[in-house]
Biopython code that builds the backbone (N, CA, C, O; Angstrom):
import numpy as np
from Bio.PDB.StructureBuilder import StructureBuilder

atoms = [
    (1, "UNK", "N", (-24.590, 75.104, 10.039)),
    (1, "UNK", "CA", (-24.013, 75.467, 8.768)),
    (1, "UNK", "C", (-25.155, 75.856, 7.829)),
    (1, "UNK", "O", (-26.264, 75.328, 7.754)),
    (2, "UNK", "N", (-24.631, 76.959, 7.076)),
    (2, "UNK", "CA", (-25.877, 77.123, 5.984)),
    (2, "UNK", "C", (-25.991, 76.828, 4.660)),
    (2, "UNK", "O", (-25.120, 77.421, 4.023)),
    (3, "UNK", "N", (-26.603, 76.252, 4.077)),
    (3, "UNK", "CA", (-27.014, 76.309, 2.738)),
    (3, "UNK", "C", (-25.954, 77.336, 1.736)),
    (3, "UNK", "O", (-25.298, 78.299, 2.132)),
    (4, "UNK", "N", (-26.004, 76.987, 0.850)),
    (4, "UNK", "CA", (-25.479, 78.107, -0.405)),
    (4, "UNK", "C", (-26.645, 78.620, -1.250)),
    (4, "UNK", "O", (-27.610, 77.954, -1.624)),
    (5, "UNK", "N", (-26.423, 79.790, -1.468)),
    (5, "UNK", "CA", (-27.316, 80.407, -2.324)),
    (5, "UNK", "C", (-28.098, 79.653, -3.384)),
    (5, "UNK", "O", (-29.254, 79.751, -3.795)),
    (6, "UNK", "N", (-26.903, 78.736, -3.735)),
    (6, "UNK", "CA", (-28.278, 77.995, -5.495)),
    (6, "UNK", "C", (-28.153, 76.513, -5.339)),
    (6, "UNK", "O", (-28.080, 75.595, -6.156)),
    (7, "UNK", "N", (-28.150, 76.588, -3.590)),
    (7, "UNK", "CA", (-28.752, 74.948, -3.198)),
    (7, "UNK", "C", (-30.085, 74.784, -3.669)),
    (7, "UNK", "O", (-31.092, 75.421, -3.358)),
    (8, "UNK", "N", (-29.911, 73.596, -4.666)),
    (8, "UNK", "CA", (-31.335, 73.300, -4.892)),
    (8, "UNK", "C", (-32.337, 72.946, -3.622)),
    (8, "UNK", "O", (-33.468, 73.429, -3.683)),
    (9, "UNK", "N", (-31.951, 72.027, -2.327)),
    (9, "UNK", "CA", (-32.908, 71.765, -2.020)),
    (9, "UNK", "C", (-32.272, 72.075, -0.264)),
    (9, "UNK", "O", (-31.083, 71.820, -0.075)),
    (10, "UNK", "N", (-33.000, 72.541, 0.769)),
    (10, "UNK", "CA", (-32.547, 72.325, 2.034)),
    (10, "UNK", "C", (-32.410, 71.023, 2.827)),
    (10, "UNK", "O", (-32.603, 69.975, 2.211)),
    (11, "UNK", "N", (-32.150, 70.983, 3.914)),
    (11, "UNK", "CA", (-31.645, 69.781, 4.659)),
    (11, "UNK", "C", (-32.657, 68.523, 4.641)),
    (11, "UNK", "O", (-32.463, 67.308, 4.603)),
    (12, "UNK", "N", (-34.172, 69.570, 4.698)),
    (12, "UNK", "CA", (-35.096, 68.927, 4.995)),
    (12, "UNK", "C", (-35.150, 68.488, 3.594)),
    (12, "UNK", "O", (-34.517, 67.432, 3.564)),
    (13, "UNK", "N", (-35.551, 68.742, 2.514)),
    (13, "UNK", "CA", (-35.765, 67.920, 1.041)),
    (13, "UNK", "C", (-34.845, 67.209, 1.015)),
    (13, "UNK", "O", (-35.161, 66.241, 0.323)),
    (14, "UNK", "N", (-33.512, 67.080, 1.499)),
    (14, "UNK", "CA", (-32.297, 66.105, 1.045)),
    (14, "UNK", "C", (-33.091, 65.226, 1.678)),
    (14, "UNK", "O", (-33.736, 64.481, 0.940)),
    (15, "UNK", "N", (-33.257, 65.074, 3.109)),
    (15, "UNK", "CA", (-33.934, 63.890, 3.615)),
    (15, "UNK", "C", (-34.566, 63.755, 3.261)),
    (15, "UNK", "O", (-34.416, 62.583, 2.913)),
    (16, "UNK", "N", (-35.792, 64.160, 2.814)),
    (16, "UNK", "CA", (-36.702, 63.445, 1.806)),
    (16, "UNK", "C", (-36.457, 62.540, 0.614)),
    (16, "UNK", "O", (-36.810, 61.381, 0.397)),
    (17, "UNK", "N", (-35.777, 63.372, -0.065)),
    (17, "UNK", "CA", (-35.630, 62.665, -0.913)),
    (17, "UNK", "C", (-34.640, 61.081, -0.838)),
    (17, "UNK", "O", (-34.662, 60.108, -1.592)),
    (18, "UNK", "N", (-33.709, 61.397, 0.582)),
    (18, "UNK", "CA", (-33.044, 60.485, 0.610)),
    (18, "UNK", "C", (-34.755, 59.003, 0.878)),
    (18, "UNK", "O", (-35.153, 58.014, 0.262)),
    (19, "UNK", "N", (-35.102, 59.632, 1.910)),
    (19, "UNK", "CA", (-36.149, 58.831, 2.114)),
    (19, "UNK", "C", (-37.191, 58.029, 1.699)),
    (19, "UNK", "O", (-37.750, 57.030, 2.152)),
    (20, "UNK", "N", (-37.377, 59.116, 0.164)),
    (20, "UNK", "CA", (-38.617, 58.593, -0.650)),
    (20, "UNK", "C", (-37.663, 57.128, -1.591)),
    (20, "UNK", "O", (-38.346, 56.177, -1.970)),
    (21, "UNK", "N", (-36.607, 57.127, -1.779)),
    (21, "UNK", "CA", (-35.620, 55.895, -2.204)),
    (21, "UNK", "C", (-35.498, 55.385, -1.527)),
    (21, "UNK", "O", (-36.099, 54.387, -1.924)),
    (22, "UNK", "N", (-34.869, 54.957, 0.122)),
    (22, "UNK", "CA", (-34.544, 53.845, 1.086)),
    (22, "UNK", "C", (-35.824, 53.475, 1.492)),
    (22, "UNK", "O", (-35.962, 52.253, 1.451)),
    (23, "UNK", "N", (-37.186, 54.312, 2.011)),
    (23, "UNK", "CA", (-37.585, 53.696, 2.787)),
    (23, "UNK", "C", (-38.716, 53.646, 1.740)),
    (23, "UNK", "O", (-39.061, 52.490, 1.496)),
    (24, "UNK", "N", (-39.350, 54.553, 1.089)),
    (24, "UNK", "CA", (-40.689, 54.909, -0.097)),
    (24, "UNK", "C", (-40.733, 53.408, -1.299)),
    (24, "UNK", "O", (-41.779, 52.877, -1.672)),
    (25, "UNK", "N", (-39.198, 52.935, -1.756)),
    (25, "UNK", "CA", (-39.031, 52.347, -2.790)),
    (25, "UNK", "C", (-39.085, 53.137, -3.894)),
    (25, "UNK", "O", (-39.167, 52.627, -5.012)),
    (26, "UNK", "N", (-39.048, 54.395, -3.721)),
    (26, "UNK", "CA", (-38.730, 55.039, -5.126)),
    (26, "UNK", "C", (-37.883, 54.611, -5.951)),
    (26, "UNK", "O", (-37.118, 53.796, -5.435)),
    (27, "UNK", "N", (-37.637, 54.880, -7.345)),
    (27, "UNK", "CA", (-36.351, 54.647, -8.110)),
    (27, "UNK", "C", (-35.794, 56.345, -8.071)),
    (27, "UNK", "O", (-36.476, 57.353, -7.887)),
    (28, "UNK", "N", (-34.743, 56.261, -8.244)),
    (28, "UNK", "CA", (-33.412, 57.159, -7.621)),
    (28, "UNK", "C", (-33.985, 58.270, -8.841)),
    (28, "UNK", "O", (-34.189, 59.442, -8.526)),
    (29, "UNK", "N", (-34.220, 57.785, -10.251)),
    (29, "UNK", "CA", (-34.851, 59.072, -10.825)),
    (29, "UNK", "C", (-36.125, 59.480, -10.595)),
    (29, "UNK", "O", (-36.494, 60.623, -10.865)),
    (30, "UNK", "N", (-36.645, 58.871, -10.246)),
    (30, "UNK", "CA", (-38.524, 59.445, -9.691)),
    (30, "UNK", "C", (-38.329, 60.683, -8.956)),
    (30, "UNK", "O", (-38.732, 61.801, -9.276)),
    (31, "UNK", "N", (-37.642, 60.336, -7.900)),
    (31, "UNK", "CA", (-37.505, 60.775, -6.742)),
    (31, "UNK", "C", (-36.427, 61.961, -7.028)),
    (31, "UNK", "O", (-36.449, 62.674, -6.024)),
    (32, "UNK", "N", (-35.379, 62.538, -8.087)),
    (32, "UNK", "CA", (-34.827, 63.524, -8.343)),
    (32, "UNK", "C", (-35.604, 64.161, -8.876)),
    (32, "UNK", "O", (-35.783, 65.326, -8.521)),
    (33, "UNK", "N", (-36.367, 63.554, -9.978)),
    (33, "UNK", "CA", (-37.464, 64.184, -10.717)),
    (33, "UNK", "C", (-38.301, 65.389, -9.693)),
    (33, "UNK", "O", (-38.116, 66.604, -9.763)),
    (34, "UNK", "N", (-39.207, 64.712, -8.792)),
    (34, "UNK", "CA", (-39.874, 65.218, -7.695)),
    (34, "UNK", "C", (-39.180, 66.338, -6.904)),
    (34, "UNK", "O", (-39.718, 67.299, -6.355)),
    (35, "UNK", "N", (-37.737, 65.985, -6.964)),
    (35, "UNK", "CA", (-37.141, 67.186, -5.782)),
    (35, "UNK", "C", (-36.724, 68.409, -6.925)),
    (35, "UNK", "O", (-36.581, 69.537, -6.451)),
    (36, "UNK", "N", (-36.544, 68.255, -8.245)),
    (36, "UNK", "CA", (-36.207, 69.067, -8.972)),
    (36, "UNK", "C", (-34.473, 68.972, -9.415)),
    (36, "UNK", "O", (-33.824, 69.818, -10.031)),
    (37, "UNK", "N", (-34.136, 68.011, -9.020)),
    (37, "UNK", "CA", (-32.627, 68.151, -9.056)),
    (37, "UNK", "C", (-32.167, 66.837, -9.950)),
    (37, "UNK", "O", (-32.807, 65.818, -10.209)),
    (38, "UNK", "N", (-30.980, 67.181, -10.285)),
    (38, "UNK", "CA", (-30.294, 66.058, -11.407)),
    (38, "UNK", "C", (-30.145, 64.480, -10.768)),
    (38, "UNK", "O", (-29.754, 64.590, -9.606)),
    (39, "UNK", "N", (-30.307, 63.232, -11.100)),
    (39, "UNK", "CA", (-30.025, 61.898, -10.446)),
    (39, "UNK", "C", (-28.526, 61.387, -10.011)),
    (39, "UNK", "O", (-28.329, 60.332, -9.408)),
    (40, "UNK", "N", (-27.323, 62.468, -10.484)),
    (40, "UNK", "CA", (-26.458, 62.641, -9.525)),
    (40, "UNK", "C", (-26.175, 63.431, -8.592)),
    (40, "UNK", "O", (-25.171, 63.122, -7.951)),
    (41, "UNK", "N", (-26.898, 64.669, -8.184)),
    (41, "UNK", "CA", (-27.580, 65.162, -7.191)),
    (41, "UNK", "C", (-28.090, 64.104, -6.453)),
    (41, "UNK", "O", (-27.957, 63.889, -5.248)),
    (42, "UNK", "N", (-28.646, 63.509, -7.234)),
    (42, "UNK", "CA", (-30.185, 62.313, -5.743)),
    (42, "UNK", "C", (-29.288, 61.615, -5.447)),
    (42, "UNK", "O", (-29.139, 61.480, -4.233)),
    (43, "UNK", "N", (-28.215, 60.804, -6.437)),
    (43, "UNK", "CA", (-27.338, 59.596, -5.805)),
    (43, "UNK", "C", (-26.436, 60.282, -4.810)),
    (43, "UNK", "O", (-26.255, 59.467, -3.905)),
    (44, "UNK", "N", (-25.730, 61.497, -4.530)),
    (44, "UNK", "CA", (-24.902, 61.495, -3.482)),
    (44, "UNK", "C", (-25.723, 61.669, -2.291)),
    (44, "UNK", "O", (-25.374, 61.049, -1.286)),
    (45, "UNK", "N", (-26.833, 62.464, -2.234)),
    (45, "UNK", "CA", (-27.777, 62.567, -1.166)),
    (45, "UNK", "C", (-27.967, 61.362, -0.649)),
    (45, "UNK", "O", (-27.551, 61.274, 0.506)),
    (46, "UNK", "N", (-28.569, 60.151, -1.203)),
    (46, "UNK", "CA", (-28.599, 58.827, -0.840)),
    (46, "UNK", "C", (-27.851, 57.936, -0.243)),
    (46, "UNK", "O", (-28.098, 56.904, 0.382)),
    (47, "UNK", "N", (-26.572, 58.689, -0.632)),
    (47, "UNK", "CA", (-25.360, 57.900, -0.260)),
    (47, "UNK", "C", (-25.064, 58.296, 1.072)),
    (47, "UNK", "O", (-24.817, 57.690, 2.114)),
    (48, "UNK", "N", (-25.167, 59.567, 0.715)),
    (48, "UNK", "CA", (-24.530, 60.122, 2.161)),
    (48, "UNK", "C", (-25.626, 59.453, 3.550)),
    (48, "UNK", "O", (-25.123, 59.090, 4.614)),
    (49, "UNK", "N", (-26.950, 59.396, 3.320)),
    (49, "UNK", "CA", (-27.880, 58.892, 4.087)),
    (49, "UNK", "C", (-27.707, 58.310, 4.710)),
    (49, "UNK", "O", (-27.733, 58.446, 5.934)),
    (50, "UNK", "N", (-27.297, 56.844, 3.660)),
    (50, "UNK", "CA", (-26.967, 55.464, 3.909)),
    (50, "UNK", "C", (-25.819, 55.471, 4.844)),
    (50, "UNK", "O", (-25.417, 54.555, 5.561)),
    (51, "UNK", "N", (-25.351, 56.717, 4.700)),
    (51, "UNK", "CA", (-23.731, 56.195, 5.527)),
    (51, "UNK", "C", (-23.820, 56.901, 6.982)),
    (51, "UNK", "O", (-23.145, 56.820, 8.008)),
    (52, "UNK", "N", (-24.785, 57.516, 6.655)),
    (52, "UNK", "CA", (-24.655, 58.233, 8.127)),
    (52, "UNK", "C", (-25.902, 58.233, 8.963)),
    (52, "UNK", "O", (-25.971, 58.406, 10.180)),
    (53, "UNK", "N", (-27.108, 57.959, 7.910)),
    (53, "UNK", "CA", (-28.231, 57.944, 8.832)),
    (53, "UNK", "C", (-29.037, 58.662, 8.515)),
    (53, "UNK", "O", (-30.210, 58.296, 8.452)),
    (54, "UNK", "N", (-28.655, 59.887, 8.225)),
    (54, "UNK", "CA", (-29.552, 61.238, 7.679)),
    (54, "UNK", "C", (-29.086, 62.190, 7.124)),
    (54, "UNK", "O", (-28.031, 62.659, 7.549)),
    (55, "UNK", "N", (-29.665, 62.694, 6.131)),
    (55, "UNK", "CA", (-29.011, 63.480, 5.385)),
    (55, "UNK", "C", (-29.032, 65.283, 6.005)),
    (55, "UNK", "O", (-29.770, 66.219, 5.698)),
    (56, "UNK", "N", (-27.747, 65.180, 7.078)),
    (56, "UNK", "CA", (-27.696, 65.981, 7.626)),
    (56, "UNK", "C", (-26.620, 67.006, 7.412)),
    (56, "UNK", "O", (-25.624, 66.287, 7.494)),
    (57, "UNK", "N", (-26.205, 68.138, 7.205)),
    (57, "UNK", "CA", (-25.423, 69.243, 7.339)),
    (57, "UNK", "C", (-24.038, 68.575, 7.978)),
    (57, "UNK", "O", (-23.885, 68.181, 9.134)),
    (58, "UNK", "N", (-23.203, 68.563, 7.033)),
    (58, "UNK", "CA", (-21.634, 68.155, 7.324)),
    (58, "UNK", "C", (-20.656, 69.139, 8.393)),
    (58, "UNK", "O", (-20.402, 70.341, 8.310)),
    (59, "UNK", "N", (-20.380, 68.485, 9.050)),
    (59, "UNK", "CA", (-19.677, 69.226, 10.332)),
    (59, "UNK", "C", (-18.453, 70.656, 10.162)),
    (59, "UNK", "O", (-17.543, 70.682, 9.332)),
    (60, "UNK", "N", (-18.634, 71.303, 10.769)),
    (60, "UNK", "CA", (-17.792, 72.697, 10.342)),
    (60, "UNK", "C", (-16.504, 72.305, 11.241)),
    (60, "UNK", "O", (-16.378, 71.750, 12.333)),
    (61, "UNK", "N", (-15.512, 72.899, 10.193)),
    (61, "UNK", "CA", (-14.053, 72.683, 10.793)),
    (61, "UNK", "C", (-13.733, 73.442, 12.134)),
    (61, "UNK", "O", (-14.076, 74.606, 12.339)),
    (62, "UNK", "N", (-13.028, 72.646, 13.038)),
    (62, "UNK", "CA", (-13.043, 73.470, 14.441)),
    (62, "UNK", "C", (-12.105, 74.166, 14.785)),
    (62, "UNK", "O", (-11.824, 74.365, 15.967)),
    (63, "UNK", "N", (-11.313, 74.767, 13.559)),
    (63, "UNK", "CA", (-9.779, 75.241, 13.679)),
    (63, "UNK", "C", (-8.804, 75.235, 12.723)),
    (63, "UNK", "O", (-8.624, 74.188, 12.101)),
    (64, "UNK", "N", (-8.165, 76.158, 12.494)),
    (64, "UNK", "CA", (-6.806, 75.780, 11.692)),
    (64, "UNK", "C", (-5.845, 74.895, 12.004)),
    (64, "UNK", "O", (-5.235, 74.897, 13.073)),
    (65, "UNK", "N", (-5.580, 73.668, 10.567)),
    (65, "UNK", "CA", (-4.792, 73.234, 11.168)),
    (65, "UNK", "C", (-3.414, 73.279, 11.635)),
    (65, "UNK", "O", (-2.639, 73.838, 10.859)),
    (66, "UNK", "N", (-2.845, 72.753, 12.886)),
    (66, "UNK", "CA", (-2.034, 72.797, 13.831)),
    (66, "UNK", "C", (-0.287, 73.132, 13.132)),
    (66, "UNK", "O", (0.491, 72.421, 12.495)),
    (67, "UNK", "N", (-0.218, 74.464, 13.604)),
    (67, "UNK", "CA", (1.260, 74.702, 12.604)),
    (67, "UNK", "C", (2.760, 73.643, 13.443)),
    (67, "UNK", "O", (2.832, 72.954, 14.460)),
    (68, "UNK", "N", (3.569, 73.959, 12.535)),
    (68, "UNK", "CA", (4.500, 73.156, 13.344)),
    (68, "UNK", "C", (5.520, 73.996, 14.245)),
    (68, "UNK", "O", (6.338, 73.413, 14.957)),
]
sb = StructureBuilder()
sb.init_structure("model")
sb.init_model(0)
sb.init_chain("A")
sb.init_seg("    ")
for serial, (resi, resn, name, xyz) in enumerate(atoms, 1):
    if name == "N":
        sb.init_residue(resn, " ", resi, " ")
    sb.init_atom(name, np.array(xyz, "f"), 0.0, 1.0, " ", f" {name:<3s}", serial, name[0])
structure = sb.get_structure()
């Protein structure tokens, strides 16, 4: 999946930044500061991390869904 045009940051900076907070001890604004992006920007990145492991590219739909 790709990026959008006025993604602030690619897959790889999300993980970072998720990183420089879980594993760095950053505080959640340091670490938006650094990536350039707003601290609710950094908090969903983080979140999503936490929940999945890595802040990786969300899965593309495999189909329309199923008519009746």
């Amino acid at each position: 999946m790709e990026l959008h045009g006025n993604a602030a940051l690619s897959w790889n900076g999300r993980r970072r930044l998720a990183e420089r907070v879980i594993v760095e001890g950053w505080t959640l604004r340091a670490a938006a500061e650094a990536a350039g992006v707003s601290v609710r920007c950094a908090r969903k990145w983080v979140a999503r991390y936490r929940a999945e492991g890595c802040a990786r590219p969300p899965r593309p739909l495999l189909g329309a869904a199923p008519s009746c």
